[in-house]
C-alpha positions in Angstrom: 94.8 127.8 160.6 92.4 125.1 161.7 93.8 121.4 161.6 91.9 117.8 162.9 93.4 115.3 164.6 91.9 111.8 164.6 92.4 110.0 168.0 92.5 106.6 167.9 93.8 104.4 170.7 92.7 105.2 174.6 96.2 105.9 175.8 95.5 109.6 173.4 91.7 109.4 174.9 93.4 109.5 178.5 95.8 112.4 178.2 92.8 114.3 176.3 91.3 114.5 180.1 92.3 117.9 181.2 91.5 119.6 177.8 88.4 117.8 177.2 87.1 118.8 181.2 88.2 122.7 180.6 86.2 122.4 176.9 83.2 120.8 178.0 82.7 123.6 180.5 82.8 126.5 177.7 80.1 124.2 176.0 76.2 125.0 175.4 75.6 121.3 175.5 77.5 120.8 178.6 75.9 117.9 180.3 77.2 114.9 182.6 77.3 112.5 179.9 79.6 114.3 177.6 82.6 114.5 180.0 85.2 112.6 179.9 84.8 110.7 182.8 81.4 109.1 181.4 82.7 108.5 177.7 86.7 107.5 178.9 85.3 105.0 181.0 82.3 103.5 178.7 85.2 103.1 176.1 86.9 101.0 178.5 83.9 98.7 179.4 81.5 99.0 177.1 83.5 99.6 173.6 82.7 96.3 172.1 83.9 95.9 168.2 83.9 99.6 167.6 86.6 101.2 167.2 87.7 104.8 168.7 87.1 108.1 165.7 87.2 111.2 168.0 88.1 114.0 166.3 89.8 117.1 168.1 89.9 120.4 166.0 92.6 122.8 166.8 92.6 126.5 165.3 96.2 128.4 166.0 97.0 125.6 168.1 93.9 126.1 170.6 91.3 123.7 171.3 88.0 124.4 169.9 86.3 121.5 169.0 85.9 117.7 170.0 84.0 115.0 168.1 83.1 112.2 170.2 83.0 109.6 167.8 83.8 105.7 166.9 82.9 103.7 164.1 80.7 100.7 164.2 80.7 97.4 161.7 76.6 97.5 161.4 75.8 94.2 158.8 72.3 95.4 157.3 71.9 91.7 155.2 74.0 88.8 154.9 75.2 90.3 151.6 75.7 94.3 152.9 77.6 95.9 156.0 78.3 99.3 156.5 80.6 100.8 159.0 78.6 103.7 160.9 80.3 106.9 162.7 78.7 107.2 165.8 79.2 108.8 169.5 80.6 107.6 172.1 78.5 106.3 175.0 75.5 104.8 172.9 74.3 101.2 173.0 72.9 99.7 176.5 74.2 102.2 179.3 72.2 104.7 178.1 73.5 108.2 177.3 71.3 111.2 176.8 71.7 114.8 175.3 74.9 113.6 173.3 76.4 116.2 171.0 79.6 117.6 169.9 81.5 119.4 172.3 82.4 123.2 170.8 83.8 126.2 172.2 81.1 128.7 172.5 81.6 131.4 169.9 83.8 129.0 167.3 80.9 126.5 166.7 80.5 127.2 163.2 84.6 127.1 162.4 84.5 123.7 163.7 81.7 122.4 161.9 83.2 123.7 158.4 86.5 121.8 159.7 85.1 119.1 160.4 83.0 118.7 157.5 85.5 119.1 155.8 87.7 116.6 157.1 84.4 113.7 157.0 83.6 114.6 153.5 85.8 112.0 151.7 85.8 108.1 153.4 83.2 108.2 155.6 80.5 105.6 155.4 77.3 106.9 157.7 76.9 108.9 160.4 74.4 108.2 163.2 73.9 110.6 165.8 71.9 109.6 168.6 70.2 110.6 171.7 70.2 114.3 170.8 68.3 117.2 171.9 66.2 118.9 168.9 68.2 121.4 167.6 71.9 120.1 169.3 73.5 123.3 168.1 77.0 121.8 167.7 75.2 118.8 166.0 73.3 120.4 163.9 75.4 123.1 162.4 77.6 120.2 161.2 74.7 118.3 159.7 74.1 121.7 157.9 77.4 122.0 156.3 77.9 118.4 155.5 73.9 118.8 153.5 75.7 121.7 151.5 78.4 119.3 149.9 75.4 116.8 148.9 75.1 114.5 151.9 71.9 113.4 153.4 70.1 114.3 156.2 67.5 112.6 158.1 66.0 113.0 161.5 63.5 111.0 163.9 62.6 111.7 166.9 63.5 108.9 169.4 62.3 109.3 173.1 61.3 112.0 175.9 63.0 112.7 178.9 60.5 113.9 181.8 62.0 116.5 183.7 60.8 118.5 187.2 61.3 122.2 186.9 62.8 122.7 190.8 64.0 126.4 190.4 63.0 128.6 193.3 60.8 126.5 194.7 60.4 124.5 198.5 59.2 120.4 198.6 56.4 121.2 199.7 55.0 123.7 196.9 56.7 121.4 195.0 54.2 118.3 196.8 51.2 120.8 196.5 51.8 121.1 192.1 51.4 117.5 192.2 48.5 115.3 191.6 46.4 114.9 194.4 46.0 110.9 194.5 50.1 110.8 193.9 50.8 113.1 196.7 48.1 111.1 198.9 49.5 107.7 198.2 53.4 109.2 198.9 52.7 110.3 202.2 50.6 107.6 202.9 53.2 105.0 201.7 56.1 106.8 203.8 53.7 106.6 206.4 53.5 102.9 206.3 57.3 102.2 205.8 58.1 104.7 208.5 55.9 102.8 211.0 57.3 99.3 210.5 60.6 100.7 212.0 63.8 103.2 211.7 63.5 104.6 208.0 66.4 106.5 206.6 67.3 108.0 203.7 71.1 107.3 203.1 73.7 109.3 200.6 77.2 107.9 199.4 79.9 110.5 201.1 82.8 107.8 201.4 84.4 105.5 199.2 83.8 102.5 201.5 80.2 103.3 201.5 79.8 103.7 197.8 81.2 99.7 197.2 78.5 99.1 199.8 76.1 100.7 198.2 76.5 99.7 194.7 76.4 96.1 195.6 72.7 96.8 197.6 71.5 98.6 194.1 72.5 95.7 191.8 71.0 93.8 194.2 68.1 95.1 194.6 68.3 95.6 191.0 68.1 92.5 190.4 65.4 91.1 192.9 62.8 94.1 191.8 63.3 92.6 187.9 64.1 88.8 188.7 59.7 87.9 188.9 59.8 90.0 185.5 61.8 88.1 183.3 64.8 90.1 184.4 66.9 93.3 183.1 69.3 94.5 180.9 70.1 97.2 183.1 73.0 95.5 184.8 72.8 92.0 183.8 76.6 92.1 182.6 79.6 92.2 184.5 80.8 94.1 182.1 77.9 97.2 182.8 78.7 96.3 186.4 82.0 97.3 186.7 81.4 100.2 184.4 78.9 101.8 187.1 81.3 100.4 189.7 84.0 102.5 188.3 82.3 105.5 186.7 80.4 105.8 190.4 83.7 105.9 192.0 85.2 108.8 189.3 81.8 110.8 190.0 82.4 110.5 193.7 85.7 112.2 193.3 84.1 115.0 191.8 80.9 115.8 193.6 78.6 114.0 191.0 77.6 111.1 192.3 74.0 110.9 194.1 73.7 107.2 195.3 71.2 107.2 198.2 70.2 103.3 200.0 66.9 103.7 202.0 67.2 101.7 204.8 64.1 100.4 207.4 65.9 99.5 210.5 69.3 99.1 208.8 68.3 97.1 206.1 68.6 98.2 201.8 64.6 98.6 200.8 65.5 100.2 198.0 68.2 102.4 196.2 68.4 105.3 193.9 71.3 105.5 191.6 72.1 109.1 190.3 74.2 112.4 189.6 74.6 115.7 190.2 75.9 117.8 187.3 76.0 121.6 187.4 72.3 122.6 188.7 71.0 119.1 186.9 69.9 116.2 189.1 70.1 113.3 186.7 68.0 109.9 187.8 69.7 107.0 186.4 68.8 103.9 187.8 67.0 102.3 191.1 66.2 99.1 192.6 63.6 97.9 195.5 62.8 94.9 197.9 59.9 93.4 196.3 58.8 92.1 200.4 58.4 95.8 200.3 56.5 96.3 197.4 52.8 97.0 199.0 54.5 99.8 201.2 55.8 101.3 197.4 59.4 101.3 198.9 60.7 102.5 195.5 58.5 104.9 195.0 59.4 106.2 198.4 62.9 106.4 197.7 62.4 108.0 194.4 60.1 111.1 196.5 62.7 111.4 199.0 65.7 111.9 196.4 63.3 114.5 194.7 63.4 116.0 198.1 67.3 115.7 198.6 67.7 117.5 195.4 65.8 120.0 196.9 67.2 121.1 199.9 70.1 121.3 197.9 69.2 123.8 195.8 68.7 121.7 192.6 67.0 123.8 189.7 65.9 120.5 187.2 65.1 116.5 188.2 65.8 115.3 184.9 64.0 110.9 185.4 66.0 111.0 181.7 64.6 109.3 178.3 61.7 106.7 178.6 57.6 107.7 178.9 57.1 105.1 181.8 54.1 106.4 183.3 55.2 106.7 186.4 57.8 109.7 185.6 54.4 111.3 184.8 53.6 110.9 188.0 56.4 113.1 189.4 57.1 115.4 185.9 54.7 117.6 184.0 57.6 118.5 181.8 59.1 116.3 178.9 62.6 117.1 176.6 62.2 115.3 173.0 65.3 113.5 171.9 66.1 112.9 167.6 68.6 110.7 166.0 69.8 112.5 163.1 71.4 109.9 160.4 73.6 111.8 157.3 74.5 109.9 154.1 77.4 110.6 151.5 76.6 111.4 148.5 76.2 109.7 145.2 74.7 106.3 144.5 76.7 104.6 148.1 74.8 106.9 150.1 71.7 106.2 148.5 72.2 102.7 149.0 72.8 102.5 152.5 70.1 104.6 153.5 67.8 102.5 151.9 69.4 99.3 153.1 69.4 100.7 156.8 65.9 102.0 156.7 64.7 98.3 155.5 66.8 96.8 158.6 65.2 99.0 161.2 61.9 98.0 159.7 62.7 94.5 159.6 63.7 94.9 163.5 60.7 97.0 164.7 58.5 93.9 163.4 60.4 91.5 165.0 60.7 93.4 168.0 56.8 93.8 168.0 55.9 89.8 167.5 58.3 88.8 170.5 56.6 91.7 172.7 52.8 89.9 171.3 54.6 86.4 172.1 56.5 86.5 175.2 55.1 86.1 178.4 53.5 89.4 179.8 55.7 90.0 182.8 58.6 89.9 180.7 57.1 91.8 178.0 55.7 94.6 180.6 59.2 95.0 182.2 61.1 95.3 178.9 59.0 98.1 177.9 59.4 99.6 180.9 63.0 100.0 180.8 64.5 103.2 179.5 67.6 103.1 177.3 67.1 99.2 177.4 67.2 99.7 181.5 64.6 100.2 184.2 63.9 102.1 186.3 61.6 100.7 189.4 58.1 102.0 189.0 57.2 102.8 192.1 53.8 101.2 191.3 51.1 101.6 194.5 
């Protein structure tokens, strides 16, 4: 027999920790941002008004499926506000590859349960930040289409990615473009003659705190000039990087390298280690060090760490900065799939939510043709509302 649960407070969330870690890792769409230390800890921070909808499917008592879920109040007009089911870990910090989480071999039994559990009283759903063809995702989409819901899809973003599997750095150096293989060697050239240049990697607790103060630093003095970032520019995203860096330390994740010129933070490269997955998150530089590239520097030299050891995929994650393109000759689309109840109510939200999102992508596009073009430059370069330096010559 197949029953679902419906967690709602954080105290169940918490205890789900051991289940959720030993499900995750039976999962095809196993990735760093489904685990429960990513999502556990963004509910904490990063929750806001929503309020927590996972679903945990159970068949003769064993653990087959989880739903990552919580609803959002979304107000479309002053007249109309829906509340949207939606996963965990969306919004500002930026969470890619999101999906259900499914025991391999039992996807479909969930999906049937758990359409079958959304079918009466729920609103919308809006998946985000999937891959094309998120099995787990999908197969639900596909059973809730069969009892007359909706489906929609769009895709959303790319995420470059280096393919790093059984290869050295320097046939990795030689497959890149000669003028961006020139100017790396030439730029670590530069740095490495102004003084001591090292290349450092978080291995202690005391030297993570140290280390995520010189990246939100030098965060912040890389975006300052620009009209500033909405990458950490809350104490709220702070502490939940200060926190989730701490968890990821614990477990081998966390890939936080400072480069240092004679002791001093030039720049910093904030990111994870996940199975055989390098996943670039965020980074920061000295802008006195901006002719020398000092971010772009770091950047090459974490490509390298990832390397040596043994690293199959750089994933630089969703955004098509050009300077990813620099380093990746490989892109992963991402779609945001949006599912409607049936009947007249489903029809009306979808057409009320399509008219928002135009409404938005107009206004979005006269502040970009308005604002000044420094600020307007760094905001597009931001992926998942974030940047990422550029590493610009």
């Amino acid at each position: 027999m197949t029953h679902v649960e419906r967690i709602e407070d954080a105290a169940a969330f918490e205890k789900l920790r051991g289940e959720w870690t030993a499900l995750l890792s039976t999962c095809t769409s196993d990735c760093l941002f489904l685990t429960w230390e990513w999502l556990f800890t963004w509910w904490k921070h990063l929750a806001e008004d929503r309020r927590l909808s996972i679903l945990v499917v159970r068949s003769r008592g064993e653990l087959i499926a989880i739903a990552p879920l919580a609803w959002r109040p979304r107000r479309l007009s002053h007249l109309l506000s829906v509340r949207s089911l939606e996963f965990l870990g969306t919004g500002s910090v930026g969470s890619d590859y999101l999906d259900l989480i499914t025991r391999r071999g039992l996807a479909v039994e969930a999906a049937r349960a758990l359409a079958a559990h959304l079918v009466d009283g729920t609103a919308v759903m809006g998946l985000a930040q999937l891959e094309p063809g998120a099995p787990n995702a999908w197969r639900l989409a596909a059973e809730l289409e069969r009892r007359g819901w909706s489906v929609r899809s769009a895709g959303t973003s790319v995420c470059p990615f280096i393919d790093l599997a059984g290869g050295s750095w320097e046939s990795y150096l030689d497959g890149l473009g000669p003028a961006h293989r020139y100017n790396f060697r030439r730029r670590l050239r530069q740095l490495s003659r102004l003084g001591e240049l090292r290349l450092e990697r978080v291995e202690t607790e005391a030297q993570r705190r140290a280390a995520v103060r010189a990246l939100v630093t030098l965060h912040h003095m890389r975006w300052y000039p620009r009209g500033g970032s909405s990458a950490l520019h809350s104490t709220s995203l702070v502490a939940f990087h200060d926190e989730f860096s701490g968890l990821a330390l614990e477990r081998g994740w966390l890939r936080l390298f400072t480069l240092r010129l004679d002791g001093r933070p030039v720049a910093s490269v904030y990111g994870f280690r996940y199975r055989d997955r390098f996943y670039f998150y965020q980074s920061g530089f000295d802008p006195s060090y901006a002719r020398q590239s000092s971010g772009l520097v770091a950047l090459g030299l974490s490509i390298k760490a990832a390397v040596e050891e043994g690293v199959k995929e750089y994933d630089l994650l969703h955004g098509d900065e050009e300077y990813k393109f620099h380093w990746a000759h490989r892109t992963r689309a991402l779609q945001r799939l949006e599912l409607y109840p049936p009947r007249v109510r489903g029809w009306l939200y979808r057409q009320a939510i399509e008219a928002s999102r135009a409404a938005r992508h107009v206004a979005r596009r006269v502040l970009l043709e308005t604002v000044s073009p420094g600020f307007a430059a760094g905001r597009r370069n931001e992926p998942y509302a974030v940047d990422h330096a550029t590493g610009a010559p």
